[in-house]
N, C-alpha and C positions, 0 to 999 in steps of 0.2 A: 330577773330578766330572762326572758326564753329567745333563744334565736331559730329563726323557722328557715329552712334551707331547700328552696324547690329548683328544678332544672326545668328550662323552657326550650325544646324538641325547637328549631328554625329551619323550617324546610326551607332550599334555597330556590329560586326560582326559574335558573337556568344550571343545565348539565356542564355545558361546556360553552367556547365561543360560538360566535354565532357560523363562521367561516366554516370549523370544526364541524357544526352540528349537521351542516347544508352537505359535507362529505360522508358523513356516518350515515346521514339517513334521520333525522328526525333528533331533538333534543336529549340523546342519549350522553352515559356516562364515557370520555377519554379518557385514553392513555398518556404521561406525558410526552412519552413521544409522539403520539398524535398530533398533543397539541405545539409541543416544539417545530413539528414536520408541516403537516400540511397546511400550505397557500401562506406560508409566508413570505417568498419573495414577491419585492413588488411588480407589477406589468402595468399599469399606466400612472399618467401624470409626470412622465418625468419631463425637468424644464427643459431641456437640451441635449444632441447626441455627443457622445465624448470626441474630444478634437481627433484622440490618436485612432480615432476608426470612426468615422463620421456616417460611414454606410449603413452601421446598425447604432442599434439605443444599445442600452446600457445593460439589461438584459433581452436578449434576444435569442430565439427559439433558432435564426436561420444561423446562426455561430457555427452551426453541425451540419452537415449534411442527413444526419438521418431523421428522421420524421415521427415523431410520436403525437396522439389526439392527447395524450394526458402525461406530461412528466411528472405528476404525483406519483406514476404506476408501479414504476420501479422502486420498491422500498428497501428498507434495511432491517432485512429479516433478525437481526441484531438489537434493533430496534434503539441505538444509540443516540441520543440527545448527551446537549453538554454533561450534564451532571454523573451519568449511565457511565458514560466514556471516561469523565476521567475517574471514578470509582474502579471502573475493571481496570484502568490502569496503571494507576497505583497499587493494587494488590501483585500485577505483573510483576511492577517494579521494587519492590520490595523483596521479590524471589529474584530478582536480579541482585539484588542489594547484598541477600545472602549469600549466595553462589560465589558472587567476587569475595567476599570475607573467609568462605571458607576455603578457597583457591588461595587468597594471600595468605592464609595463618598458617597453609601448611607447602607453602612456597612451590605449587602444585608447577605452574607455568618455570618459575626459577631451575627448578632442575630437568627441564624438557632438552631432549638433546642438540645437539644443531642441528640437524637433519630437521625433525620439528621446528623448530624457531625459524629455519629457514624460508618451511613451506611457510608458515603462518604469515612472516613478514613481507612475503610477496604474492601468496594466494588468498589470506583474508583480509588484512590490514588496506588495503586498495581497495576493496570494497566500499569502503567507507563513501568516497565518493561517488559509489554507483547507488548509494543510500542517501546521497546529497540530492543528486538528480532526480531521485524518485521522489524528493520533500518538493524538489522546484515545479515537476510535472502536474503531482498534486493541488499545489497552491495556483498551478496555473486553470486547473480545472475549473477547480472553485472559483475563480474570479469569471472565467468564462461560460460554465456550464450554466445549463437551467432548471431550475425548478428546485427548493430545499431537499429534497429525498434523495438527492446526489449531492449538491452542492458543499452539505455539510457533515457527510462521512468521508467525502475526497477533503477536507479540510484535517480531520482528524486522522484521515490515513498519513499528510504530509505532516502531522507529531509524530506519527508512529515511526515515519524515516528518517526525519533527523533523529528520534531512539535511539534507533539503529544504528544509527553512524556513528553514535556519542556511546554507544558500547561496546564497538571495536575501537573506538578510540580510547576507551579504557583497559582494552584487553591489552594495546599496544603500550599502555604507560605501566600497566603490569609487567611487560614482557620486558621493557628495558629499562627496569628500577624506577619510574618516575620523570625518567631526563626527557623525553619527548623526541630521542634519534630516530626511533622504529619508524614514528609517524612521519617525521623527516623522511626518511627513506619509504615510505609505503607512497608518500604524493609522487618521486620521483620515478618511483615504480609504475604508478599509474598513467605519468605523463610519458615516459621513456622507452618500457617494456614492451618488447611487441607481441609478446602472450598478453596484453591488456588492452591493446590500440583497436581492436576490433569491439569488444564489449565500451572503451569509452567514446568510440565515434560512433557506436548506434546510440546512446544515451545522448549526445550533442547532438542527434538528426531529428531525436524525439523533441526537442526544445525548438524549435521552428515549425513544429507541426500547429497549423492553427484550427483545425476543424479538432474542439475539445474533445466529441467523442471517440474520435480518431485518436486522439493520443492515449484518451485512456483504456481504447483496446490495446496501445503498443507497452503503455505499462503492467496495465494489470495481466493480459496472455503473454505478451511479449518479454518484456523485462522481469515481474516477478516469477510469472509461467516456466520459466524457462532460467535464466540469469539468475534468480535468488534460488531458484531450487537447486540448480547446479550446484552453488556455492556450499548451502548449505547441508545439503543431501548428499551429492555423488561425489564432492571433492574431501568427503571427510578420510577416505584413506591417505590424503597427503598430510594428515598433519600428525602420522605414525604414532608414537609412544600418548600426543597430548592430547588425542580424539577425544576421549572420552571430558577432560579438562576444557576444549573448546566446546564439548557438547552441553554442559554445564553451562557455558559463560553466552552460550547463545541458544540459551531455553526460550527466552523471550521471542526471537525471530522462527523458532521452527512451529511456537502456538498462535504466532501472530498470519504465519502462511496459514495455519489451518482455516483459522477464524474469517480474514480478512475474504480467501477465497469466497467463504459463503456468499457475503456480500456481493464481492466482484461478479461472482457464476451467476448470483441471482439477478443483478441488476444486465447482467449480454444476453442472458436469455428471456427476459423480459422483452429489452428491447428487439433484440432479434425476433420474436415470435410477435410482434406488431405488426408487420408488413413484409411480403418479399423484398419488395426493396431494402426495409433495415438488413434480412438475413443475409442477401446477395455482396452489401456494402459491408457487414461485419467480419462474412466470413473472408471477404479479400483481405481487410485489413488484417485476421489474424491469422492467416496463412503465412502474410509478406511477414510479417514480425519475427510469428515464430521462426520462419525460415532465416533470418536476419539475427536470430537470436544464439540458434541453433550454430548456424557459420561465426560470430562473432567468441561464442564459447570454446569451439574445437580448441585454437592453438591455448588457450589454458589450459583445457582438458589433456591435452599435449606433457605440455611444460608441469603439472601439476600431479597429476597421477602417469602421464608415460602412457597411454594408452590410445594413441591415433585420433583423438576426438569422441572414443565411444561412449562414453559418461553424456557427454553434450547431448550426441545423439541418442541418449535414453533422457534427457531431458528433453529434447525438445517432442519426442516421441508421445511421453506423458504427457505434456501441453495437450498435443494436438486430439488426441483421446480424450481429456476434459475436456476442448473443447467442441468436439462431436456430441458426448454428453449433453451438451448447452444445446442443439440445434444445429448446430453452423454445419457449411457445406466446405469439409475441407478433403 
């Protein structure tokens, strides 16, 4: 008995969907994130407008004040769909995973002085919460923004903030054996402090803000712009002997600013360079922010390094230069 083994070549007969195809131009080869991304959110046939905003449908273009012919336009030069996203960030994570291991084998944070443990406990530890607000602001995007090519990396940016919070919430179970006092004391800090009452009533003023894109200039220039980079950039000489030990344990937050910016600068200058009107409405909102970011940081900057606020003002400084960068009129 012979067995004869031949292989049959099945050309298929379309490239990609049909949606897909009518954006590229003609029945060409996608990417998956193409096909994750473009025109998947729905815009008709919906049965009814939602009770708790009855003025608009359920996706709706007028949620924003600024104006665009095509919110496909703005992409993510990242090019992140589900699967992309959580692959890079599990590898992230996993450098996180080591960094704590090699920090607790050799009781890196345990023998940091008081002086350190001090700053850490009231200058990063509180944080946490300003990483809280950035998961809420996110998630609030996403439900109100338009069009997939925003809708679904502002979903995955609000993983990446509760991350965040959940890895200062590990630095603080590190700092005090396991018991969970730190983080005791870091909410108390946050609610109490009045080096913090300025950074957490701009992040509570962000949460009422209803025009989506609005808010998420106040996050991504305002809040990360400015707020996270302070934290994590200029306030690194308060935490003396264990700098280099914090620098470690929040590797993941200094490549997630680098990265994340791309997206965010690409998606303001996108939209900003649509219309005068977009540029005129972006660049107020990011002037107000950053200015609001800049004043809310000082008395940390104060209390944290001793230095009048001048840290703040070299963060807010750098905002405002990125955001020149982008187009805007600041």
């Amino acid at each position: 008995m012979s067995v004869d083994i031949k292989t049959v070549d099945i050309e298929q007969k379309r490239q990609t969907f049909g949606h897909v195809a009518r954006r590229l131009g003609g029945d060409k080869p996608a990417s998956r994130y193409q096909e994750a991304t473009f025109d998947i959110q729905p815009t008709a046939n919906f049965h009814y407008k939602p009770y708790w905003e009855p003025e608009y449908w359920t996706y709706d273009t007028r949620k924003t004040a600024v104006v665009m012919v095509d919110w496909y336009k703005p992409l993510d030069p990242r090019q992140y769909y589900y699967a992309a996203y959580n692959i890079a960030r599990a590898n992230m994570n996993q450098a996180v995973d080591r960094n704590f291991t090699f920090v607790e084998e050799r009781g890196l944070l345990a023998n940091a002085t008081n002086t350190a443990r001090a700053a850490i406990e009231r200058g990063l530890l509180p944080a946490r919460h300003l990483h809280w607000g950035g998961n809420m602001n996110m998630t609030e995007m996403c439900q109100r923004g338009y069009g997939t090519a925003i809708t679904a990396p502002c979903i995955f940016s609000a993983g990446d903030q509760l991350g965040m919070a959940q890895i200062i919430s590990r630095i603080g179970l590190v700092l005090d054996g396991q018991t969970g006092n730190a983080l005791d004391a870091a909410k108390k800090v946050w609610l109490e402090d009045p080096a913090w009452q300025g950074v957490r009533r701009l992040i509570e003023d962000t949460f009422v803000e209803r025009d989506w894109f609005h808010l998420y200039v106040a996050q991504t220039i305002g809040v990360n712009g400015v707020l996270l980079d302070f934290i994590y950039k200029y306030a690194e000489p308060a935490w003396s002997d264990a700098g280099l030990t914090i620098a470690m344990l929040t590797e993941f937050m200094q490549d997630w600013r680098a990265e994340e910016s791309r997206w965010s600068d690409s998606v303001v200058k996108t939209v900003a360079a649509e219309s005068e009107h977009n540029k005129q409405l972006v660049s107020q909102w990011a002037s107000h922010w950053i200015g609001r970011a800049v004043e809310a940081a000082k008395p940390l900057s104060a209390a944290l390094i001793g230095d009048d606020g001048n840290a703040a003002e070299a963060a807010g400084e750098a905002a405002r230069t990125r955001a020149r960068a982008l187009g805007l009129a600041l």
